[in-house]
C-alpha positions in Angstrom: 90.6 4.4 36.9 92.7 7.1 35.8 95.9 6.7 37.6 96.8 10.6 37.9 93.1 11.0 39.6 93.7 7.9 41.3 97.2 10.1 42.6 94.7 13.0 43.2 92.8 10.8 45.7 95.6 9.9 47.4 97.1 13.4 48.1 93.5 14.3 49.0 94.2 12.3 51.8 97.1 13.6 52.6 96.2 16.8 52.6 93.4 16.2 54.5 95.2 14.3 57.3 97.9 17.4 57.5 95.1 19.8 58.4 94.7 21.3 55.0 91.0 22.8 54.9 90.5 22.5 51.0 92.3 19.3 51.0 90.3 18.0 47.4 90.4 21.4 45.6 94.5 21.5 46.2 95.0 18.6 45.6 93.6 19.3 41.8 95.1 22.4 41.8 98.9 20.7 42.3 97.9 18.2 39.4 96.7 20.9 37.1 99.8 23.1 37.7 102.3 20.5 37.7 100.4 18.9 34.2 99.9 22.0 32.9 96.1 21.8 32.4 93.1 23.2 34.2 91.5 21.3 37.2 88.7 20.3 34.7 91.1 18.8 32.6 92.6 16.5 34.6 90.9 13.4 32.9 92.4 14.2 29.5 96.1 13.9 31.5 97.4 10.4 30.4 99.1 7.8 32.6 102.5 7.9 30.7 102.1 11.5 31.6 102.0 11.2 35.0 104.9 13.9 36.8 106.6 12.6 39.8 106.7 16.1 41.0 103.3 16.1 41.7 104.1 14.5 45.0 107.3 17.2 46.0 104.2 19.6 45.4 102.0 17.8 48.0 104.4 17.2 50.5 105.0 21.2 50.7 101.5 21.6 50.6 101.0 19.1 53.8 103.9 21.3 55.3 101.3 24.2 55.2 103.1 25.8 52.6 100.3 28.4 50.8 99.3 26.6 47.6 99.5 30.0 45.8 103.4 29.9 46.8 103.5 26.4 45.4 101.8 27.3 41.6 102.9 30.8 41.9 99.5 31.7 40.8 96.3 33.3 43.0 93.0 33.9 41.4 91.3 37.1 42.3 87.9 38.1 40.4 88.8 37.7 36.6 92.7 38.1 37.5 95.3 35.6 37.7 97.9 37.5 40.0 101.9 36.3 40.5 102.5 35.7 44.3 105.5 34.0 46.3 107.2 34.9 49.5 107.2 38.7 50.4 103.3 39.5 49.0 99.9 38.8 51.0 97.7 36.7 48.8 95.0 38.0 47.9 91.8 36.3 49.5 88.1 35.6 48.1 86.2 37.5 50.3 88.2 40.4 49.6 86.0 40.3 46.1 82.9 41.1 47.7 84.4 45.1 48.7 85.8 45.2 45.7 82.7 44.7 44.0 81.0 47.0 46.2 83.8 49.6 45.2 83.2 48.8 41.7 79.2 49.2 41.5 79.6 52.6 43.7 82.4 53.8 40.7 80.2 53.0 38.0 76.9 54.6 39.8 79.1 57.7 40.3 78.8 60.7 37.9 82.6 61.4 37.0 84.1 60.7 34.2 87.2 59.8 34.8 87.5 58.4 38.4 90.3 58.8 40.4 90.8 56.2 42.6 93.1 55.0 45.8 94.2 51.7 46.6 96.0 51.8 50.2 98.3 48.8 51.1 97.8 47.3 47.6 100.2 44.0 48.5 99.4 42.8 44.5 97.7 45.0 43.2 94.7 42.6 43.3 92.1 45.0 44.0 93.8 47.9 42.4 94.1 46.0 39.1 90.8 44.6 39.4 89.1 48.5 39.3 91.2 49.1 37.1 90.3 46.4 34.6 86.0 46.5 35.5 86.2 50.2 35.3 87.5 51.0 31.8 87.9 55.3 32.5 89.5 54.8 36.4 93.2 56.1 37.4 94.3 54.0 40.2 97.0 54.8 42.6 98.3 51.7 44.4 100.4 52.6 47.7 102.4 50.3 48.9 105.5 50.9 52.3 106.8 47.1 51.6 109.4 46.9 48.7 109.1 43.1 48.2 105.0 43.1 47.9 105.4 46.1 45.9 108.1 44.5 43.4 104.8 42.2 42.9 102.3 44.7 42.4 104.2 45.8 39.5 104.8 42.8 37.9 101.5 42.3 38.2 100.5 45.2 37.0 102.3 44.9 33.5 101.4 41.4 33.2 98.1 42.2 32.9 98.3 45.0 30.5 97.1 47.9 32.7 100.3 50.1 33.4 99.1 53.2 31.7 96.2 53.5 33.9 97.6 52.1 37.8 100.7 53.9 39.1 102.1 51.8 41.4 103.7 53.8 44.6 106.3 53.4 47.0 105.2 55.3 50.5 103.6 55.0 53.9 99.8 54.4 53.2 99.1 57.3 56.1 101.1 59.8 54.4 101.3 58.8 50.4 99.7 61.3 47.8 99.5 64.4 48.9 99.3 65.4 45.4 96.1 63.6 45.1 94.3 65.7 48.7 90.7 66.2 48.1 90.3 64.6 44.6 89.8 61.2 45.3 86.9 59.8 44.4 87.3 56.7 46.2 89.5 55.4 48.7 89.8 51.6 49.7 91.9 49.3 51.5 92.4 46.2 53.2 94.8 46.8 56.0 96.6 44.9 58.9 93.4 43.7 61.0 94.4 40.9 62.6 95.0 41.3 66.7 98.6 40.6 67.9 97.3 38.3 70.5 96.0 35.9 68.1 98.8 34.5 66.8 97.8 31.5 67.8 94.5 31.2 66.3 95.8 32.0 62.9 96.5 28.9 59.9 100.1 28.6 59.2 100.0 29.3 56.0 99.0 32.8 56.7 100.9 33.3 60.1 104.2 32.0 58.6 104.0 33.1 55.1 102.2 36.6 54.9 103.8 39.3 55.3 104.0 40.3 59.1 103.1 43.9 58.1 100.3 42.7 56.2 98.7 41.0 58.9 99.3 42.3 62.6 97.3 45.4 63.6 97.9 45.9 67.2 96.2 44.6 70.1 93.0 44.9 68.5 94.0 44.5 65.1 92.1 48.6 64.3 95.5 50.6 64.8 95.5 51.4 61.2 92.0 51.5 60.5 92.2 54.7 63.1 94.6 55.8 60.9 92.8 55.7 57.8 90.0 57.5 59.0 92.5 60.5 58.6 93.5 59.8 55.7 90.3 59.2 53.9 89.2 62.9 54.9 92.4 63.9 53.5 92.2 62.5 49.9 88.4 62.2 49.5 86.5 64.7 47.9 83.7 65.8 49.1 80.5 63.1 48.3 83.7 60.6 47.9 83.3 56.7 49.2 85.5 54.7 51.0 85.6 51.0 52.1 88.3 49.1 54.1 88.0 45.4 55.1 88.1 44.0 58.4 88.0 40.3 60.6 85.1 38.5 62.4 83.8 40.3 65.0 85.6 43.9 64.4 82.8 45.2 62.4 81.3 46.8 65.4 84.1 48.6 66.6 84.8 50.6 63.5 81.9 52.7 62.6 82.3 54.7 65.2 85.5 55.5 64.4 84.3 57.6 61.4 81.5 60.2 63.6 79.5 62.7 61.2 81.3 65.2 63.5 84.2 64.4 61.0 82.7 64.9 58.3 81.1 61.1 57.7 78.1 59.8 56.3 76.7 56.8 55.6 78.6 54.9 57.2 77.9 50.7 57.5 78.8 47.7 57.8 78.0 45.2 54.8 78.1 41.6 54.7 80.3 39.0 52.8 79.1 35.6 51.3 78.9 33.8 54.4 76.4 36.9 56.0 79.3 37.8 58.0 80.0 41.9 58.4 83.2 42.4 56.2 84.6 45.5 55.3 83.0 48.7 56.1 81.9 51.2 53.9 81.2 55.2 54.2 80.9 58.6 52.0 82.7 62.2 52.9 80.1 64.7 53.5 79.1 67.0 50.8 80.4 70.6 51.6 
């Protein structure tokens, strides 16, 4: 047997024994990052070639250390996005509203849409519209310095500077400039109730951003919020979506009445048929 795969078993576990819920897939991961290859590669890694830091990598990953923090790397849709200490990492079910925002950009009959990214962290889904929707301008707020240092690396590695302005501000207040000509708004925002600390996986309790996680005692305080702010940048027939946690999704429709100026405004579904982000449109005038 190969003896790195034979390694890979072994820190599988490991992993698995420290509580790690992927325990096979990082495993692989560490390997490929540390060798240099990808995870499907692995076989072509020789013995001579085996890297004794595989096993520094493991034991931070059994400490609950995010594996992201470990390579450095998070894959997002077709991005692969820097991320360390001071930046939320960017999750897979965030893809599916960003998909959602992506279809409802293309479907839309505007040129040139202008769109908002609120509480970017980075830049995944801001990045992401830019780079599936060729003609968008995207404005990424963002209040924390550190995730926002990220966002901008990130958002010169990958080439797209000219056409996602990256901006320091408070996400409830940002952009005036931009009032009524937004043709789509979107965020995922602090959801996650303070009384749950417990309940939440040390690698995202100890290593996220606490501003990125913690929205008050119901985890909606800024969802309230950004009901205000999506009538103030919208334009009229404009879309919004903003992601929320397990069992929230009722709670926030009616935070955006047709009395305000709401429409169609629902809950939709990720992957595993569980309600994820909510989406809605400003009224026409």
């Amino acid at each position: 047997m190969n003896f790195l795969l034979d390694e890979v078993a072994r820190a599988t576990l490991r992993l698995a024994e420290a509580g790690v819920d992927s325990p096979r897939t990082d495993a692989e991961e560490l390997a490929a990052f540390v060798h240099g290859v990808r995870r499907g590669e692995l076989h072509q890694v020789a013995d001579s070639d085996f890297d004794a830091l595989y096993w520094e990598c493991v034991a931070r990953r059994a400490a609950r250390e995010p594996l992201q923090h470990i390579t450095g790397r998070a894959y997002f849709r077709y991005l692969e996005l820097a991320v360390g200490p001071g930046v939320f990492t960017p999750r897979p079910e965030t893809e599916i509203m960003v998909d959602w925002a992506i279809e409802t950009l293309r479907a839309m009959d505007v040129a040139d849409p202008v769109v908002v990214d609120l509480g970017t962290g980075s830049g995944a889904i801001a990045i992401s519209i830019a780079q599936e929707v060729p003609r968008s301008r995207v404005h990424a707020v963002e209040l924390d310095p550190a995730a926002l240092a990220w966002a901008e690396r990130n958002i010169h590695a990958t080439g797209h500077g000219e056409r996602v302005t990256a901006h320091h501000g408070d996400l409830r207040t940002a952009l005036g400039e931009l009032d009524g000509r937004a043709d789509m708004v979107v965020s995922n925002p602090p959801y996650v109730p303070t009384g749950q600390a417990d309940t939440v996986p040390p690698e995202v309790r100890d290593h996220d951003p606490a501003p990125a996680l913690w929205g008050g005692a119901d985890g909606l305080d800024l969802i309230r919020d950004l009901e205000a702010v999506g009538r103030r940048l919208l334009r009229p027939g404009g879309a919004m979506a903003i992601e929320h946690g397990d069992g929230q999704g009722i709670d926030i429709p009616p935070l955006f009445p047709e009395e305000r100026g709401w429409r169609d405004v629902r809950n939709r579904k990720d992957l595993a048929r569980r309600d994820r982000f909510v989406a809605m449109r400003r009224a026409d005038d």
